[in-house]
ZALO-701890 format. One record per residue (C-alpha): residue number from 1; y negated, z negated, x negated. Coordinates in steps of 0.5 Angstrom, whole numbers. Layout:
BEGIN
  num     py     pz     px
  NUM      Y      Z      X
...
//
This chain:
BEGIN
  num     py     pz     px
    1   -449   -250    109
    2   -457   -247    109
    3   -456   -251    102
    4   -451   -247    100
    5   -454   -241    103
    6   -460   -243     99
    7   -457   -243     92
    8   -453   -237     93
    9   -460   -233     94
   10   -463   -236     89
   11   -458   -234     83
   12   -457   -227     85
   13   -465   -228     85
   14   -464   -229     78
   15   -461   -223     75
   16   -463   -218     72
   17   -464   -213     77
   18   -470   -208     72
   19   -472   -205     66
   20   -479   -204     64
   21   -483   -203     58
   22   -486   -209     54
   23   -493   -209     47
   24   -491   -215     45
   25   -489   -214     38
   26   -482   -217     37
   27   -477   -216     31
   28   -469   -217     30
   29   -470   -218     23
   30   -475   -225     23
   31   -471   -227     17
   32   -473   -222     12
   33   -481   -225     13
   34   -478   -231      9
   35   -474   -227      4
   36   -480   -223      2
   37   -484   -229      1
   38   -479   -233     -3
   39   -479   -225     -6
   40   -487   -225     -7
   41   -486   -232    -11
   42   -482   -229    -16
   43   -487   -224    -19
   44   -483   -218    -19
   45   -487   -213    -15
   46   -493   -215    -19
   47   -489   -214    -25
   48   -487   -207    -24
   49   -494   -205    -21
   50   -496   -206    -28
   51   -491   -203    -31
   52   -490   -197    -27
   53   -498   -196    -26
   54   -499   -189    -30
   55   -494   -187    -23
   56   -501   -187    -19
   57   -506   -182    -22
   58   -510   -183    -15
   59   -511   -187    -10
   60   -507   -181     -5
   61   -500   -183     -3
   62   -496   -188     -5
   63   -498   -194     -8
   64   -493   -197    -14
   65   -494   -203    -11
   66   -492   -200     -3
   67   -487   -197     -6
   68   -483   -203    -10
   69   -485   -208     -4
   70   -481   -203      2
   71   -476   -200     -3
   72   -473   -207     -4
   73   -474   -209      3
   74   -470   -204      6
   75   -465   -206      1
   76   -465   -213      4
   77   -465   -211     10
   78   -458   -207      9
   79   -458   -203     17
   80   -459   -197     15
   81   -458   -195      8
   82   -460   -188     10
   83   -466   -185      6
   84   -468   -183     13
   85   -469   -190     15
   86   -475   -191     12
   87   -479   -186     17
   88   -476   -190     23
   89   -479   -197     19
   90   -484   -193     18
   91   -486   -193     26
   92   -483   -201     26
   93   -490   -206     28
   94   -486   -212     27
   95   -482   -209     22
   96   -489   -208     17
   97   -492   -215     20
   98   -486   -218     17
   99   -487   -216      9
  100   -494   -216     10
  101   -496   -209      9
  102   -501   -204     13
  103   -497   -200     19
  104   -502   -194     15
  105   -499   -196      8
  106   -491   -196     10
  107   -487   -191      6
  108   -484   -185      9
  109   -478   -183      7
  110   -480   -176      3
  111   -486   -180      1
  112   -480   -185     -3
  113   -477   -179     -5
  114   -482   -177    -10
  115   -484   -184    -12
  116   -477   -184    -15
  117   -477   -177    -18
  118   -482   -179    -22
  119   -478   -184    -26
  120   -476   -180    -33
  121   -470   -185    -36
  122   -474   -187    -41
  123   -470   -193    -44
  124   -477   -196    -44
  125   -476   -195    -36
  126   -469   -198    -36
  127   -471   -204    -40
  128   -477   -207    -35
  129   -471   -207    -30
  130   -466   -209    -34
  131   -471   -214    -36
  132   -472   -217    -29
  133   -464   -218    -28
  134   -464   -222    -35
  135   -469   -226    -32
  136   -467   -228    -27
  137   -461   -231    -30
  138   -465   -234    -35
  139   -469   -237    -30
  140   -462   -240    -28
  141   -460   -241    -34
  142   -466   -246    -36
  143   -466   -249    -29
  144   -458   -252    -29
  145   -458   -253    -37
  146   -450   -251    -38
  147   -446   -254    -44
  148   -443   -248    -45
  149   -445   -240    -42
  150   -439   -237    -39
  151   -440   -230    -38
  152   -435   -223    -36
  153   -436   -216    -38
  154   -433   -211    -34
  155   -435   -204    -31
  156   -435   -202    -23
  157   -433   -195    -21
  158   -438   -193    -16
  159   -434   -187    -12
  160   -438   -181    -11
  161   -432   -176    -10
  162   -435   -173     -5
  163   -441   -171     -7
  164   -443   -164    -10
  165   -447   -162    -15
  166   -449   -169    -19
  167   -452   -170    -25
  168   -447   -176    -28
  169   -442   -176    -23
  170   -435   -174    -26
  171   -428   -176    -27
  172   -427   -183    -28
  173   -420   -187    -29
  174   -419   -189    -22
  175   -418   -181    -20
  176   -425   -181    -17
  177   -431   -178    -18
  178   -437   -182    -20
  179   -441   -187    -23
  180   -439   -192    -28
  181   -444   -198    -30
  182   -442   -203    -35
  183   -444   -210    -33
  184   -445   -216    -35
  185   -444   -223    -30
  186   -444   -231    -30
  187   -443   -235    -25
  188   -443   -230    -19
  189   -448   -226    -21
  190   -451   -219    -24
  191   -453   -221    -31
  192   -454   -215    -34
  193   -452   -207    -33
  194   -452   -200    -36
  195   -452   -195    -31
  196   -447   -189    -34
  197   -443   -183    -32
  198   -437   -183    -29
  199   -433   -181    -35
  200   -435   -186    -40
  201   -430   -190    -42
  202   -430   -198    -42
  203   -432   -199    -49
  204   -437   -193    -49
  205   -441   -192    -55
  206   -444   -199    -58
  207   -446   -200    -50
  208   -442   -208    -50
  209   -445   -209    -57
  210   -452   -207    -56
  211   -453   -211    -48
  212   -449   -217    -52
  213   -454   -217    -58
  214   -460   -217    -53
  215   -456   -223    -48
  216   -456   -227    -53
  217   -462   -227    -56
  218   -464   -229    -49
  219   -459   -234    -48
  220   -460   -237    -54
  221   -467   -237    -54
  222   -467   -240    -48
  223   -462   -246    -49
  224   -463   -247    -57
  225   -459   -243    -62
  226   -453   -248    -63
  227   -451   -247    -54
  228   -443   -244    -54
  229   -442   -238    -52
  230   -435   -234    -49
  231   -434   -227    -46
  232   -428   -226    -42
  233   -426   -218    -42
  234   -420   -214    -40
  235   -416   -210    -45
  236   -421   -203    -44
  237   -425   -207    -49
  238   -420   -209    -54
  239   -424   -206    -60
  240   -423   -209    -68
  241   -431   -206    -68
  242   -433   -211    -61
  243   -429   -217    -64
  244   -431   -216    -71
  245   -439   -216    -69
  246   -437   -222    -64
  247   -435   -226    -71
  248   -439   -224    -77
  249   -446   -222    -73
  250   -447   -226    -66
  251   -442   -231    -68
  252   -440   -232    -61
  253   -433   -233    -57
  254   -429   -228    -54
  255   -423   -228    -49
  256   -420   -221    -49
  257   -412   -218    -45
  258   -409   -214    -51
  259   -405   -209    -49
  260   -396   -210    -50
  261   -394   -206    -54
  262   -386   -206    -56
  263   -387   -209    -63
  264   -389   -215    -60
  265   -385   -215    -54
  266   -380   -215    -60
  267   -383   -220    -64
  268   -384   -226    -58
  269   -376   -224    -56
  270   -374   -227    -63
  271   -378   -233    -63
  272   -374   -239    -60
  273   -375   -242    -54
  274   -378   -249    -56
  275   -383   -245    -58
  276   -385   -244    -51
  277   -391   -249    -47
  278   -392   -249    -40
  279   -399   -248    -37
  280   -400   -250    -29
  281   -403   -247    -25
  282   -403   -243    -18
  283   -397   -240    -22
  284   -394   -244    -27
  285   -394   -240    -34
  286   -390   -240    -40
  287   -394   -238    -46
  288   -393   -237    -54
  289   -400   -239    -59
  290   -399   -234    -65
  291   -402   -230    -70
  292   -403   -222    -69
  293   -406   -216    -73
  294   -406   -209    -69
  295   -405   -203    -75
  296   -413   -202    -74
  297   -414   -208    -74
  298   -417   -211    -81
  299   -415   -218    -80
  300   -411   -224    -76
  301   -413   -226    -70
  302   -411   -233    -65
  303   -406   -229    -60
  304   -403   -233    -53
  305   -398   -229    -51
  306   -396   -231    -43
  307   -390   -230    -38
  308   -391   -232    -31
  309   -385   -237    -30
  310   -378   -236    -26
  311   -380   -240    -19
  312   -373   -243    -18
  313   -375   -246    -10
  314   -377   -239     -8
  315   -373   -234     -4
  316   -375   -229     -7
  317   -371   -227    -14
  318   -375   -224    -19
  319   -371   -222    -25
  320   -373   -224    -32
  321   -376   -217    -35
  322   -380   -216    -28
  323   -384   -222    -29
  324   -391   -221    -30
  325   -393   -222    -38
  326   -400   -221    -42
  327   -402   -222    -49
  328   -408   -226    -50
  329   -414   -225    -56
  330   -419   -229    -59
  331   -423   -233    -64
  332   -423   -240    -61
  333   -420   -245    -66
  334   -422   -239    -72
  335   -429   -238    -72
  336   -433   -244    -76
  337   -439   -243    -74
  338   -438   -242    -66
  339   -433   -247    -67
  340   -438   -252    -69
  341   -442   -251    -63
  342   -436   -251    -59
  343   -434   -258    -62
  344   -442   -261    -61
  345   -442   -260    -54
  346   -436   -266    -54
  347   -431   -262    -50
  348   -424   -261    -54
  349   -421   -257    -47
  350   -425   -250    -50
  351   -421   -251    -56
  352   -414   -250    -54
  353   -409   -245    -52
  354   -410   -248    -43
  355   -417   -246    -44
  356   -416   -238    -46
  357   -412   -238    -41
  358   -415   -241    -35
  359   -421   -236    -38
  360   -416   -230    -37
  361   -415   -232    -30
  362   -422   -234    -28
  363   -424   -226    -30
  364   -421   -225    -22
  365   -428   -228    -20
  366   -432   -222    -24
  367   -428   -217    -19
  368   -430   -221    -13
  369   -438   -220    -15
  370   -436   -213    -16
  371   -434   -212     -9
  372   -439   -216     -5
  373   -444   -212    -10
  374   -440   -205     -6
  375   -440   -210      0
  376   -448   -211     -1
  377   -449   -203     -2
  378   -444   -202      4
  379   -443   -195      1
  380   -442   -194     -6
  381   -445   -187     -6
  382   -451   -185     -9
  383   -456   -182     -5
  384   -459   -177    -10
  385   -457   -171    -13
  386   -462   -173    -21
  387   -459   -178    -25
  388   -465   -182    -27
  389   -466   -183    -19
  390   -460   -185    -18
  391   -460   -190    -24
  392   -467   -192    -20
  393   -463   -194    -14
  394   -458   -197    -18
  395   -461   -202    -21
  396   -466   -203    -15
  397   -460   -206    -12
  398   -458   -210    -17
  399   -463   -213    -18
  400   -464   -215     -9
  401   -456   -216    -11
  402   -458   -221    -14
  403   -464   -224    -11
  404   -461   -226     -5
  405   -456   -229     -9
  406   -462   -234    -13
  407   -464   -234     -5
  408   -458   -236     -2
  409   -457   -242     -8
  410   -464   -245     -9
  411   -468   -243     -2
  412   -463   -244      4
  413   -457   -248      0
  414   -457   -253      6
  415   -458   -248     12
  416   -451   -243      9
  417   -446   -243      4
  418   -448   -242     -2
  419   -444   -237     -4
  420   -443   -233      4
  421   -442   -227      4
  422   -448   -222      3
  423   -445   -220     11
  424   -445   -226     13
  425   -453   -228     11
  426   -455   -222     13
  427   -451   -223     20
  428   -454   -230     20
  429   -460   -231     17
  430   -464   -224     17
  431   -462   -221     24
  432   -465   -227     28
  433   -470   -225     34
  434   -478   -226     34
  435   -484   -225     36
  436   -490   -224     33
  437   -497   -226     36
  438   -504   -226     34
  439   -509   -231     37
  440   -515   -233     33
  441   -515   -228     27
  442   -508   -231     27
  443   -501   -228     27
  444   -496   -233     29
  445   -488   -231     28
  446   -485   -235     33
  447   -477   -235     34
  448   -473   -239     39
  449   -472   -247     38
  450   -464   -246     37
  451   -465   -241     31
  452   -472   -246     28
  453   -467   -251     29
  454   -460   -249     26
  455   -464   -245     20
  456   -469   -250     19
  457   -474   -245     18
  458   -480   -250     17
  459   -477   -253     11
  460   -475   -245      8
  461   -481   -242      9
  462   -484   -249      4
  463   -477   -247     -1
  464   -480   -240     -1
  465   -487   -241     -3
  466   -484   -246     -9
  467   -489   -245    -15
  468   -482   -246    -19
  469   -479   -239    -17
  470   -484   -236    -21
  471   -481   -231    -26
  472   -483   -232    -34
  473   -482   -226    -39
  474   -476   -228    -43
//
């Protein structure tokens, strides 16, 4: 009975019965010190600090390499996406001993705000950060040495509807106002970009066939002259001109959705059944190869015309005009020299027509790294009123967009899924608990044993400090 008695005292003992201050810097966000090192390995800061050095005319204020250092910090960090945040970070002790910067040193939201209204828009500016995307991929590339590039052109509407007064931000084609960036993707990620106003059209300009010329030149640079490369497009970019340059100047390859007009509705209603195939996939398809000339166009061009097939064992009736059906473009089979690079890597499945429709089908992934791009943002409007600023911001966000995802794949690809979602890393690797102690001239981060354990933060930090990380201009 005293036993018991004994117990009961003693775990009511054990509860928490007070609250009090502590001065031990402690941190939810212990992860971001090894992100920020595998970050400083890449070389990114020091090549912006550079770039950009004609920023700083004295040593007052904001240095440039402070500001790039605290700026993509943030963006990693992802709690607040309000400018104001960085004058809370500002006071944060841990916060600055986690991304290795003097507490004097950290960046106030005002002191950001000026640094960004210094960039001009000049396309030197553009390009050093749109550089550093297509490095980033080409760093890539080098490493997984594919037989064949497989990249996906599209543009991503930012909604900014409720925004007043925004140089750029207008009627884009989704009924909002907004941004509309033209974007380049291979295997998940942000290759390449050009930030835009809202109501440029998807084939604005020559934007596809000046960022297309730059990419394969990298690419090929890169790989050899003779690496396959394949565009995956949507029929906003349908265009004689792109396909055309496509062909006769880049010599690569293109998969592009044509728009139905009745003529071919017409057409593909005459031809036989027997000239029907059928393509299996998560739905099975019937499809129709042939050649196709629009009135614009100045030659015939391989067309796959296809028609999602009647599935007899479902319930759900759907009548034969009411089944979804598209008309597919492109030069595989018709190019001599790409062809030739296709036919070198051995593979004759790139030839036919099952491979452009699966290329047709595979351009759902593209719409999915749109969406974690928003979901890595967490709120698609921008936060200034100037368009160069706001063209900053952009790309500062591709470009942490992106490093994350190399983070993801070559640091920590034991630890989580290597494709998680942005959220999901953030959740369960950046918001860990530590605590940063000095003893002997030394700053310790300590974190729990089950966080050391299960992240297998030994190993991460030597990952993140691995020479080969290191960016090349390209």
């Amino acid at each position: 009975m005293n036993n018991k008695n004994s117990a009961n005292s003693q775990s009511k003992r054990q509860k928490i019965s007070k609250i009090e201050v502590t001065n031990d810097v402690l941190s939810s966000r212990s992860g971001l010190f090894f992100l920020m090192e595998y970050f400083e390995k890449l070389g990114l800061v020091s090549r912006f600090e550079s770039k950009f050095k004609q920023f700083e005319k004295s040593n007052k204020g904001l240095r440039i390499k402070d500001y790039f250092k605290q700026f993509f910090s943030f963006l990693f960090d992802g709690t607040n996406m309000n400018l104001s945040y960085f004058d809370e970070l500002k006071e944060d002790t841990a916060y600055s001993e986690l991304i290795k910067t003097d507490q004097s040193d950290m960046a106030s939201s005002h002191s950001i705000k000026r640094m960004t209204k210094k960039f001009n828009g000049s396309n030197r500016e553009v390009n050093i950060f749109r550089d550093a995307l297509t490095d980033l991929f080409i760093h890539n590339l080098r490493s997984q040495q594919p037989a064949v590039v497989e990249l996906g052109i599209d543009t991503m509407v930012l909604n900014n509807d409720d925004s007043k007064q925004k140089e750029g931000c207008n009627p884009t084609y989704k009924n909002v106002k907004g941004y509309q960036p033209l974007q380049i993707y291979w295997n998940g990620m942000l290759v390449d970009a050009i930030f835009r106003e809202g109501q440029c059209h998807s084939n604005h300009s020559d934007d596809v066939q000046t960022t297309m010329k730059k990419l394969v030149a990298k690419i090929r640079k890169a790989l050899g002259p003779k690496i396959p490369i394949i565009v995956a497009m949507d029929s906003g970019f349908l265009s004689d001109e792109n396909f055309t340059y496509f062909e006769e100047v880049l010599k690569i390859h293109y998969v592009c959705v044509g728009k139905m007009y009745n003529s071919i509705k017409d057409y593909i209603g005459e031809l036989p059944s027997s000239n029907r195939n059928i393509f299996y996939g998560s739905h099975n398809w019937d499809y129709i190869e042939l050649g196709n000339k629009l009135k614009s166009w100045k030659k015939f061009r391989r067309a796959v015309y296809v028609q999602q097939q009647l599935d007899l064992s479902s319930s759900q009736l759907i009548l034969d005009f009411a089944r979804s059906d598209r008309i597919l473009y492109s030069n595989i089979g018709i190019t001599p020299d790409a062809d030739n690079n296709l036919r070198g890597v051995g593979i004759e499945k790139y030839l036919t027509a099952e491979y452009i429709i699966e290329t047709h089908h595979s351009r759902a992934k593209d719409e999915l790294i749109n969406r974690e791009f928003k979901d890595f943002m967490t709120k698609e409007k921008l936060p200034f009123k100037s368009f160069n600023s706001n063209q900053v911001y952009y790309f500062l966000m591709a470009i942490s967009f992106s490093v994350i995802r190399n983070f993801q794949r070559k640091v920590i690809p034991d630890v989580l899924y290597s494709n998680s979602r942005i959220s999901t890393f953030r959740r369960m690797f950046i918001d860990i608990p530590g605590k940063i102690v000095s003893h002997a001239r030394y700053k310790t981060l300590k974190v729990s044993k089950l966080y050391f354990d299960k992240l297998k933060l030994l190993m991460v930090r030597s990952q993140c400090n691995d020479e080969s990380h290191k960016l090349s201009y390209y």
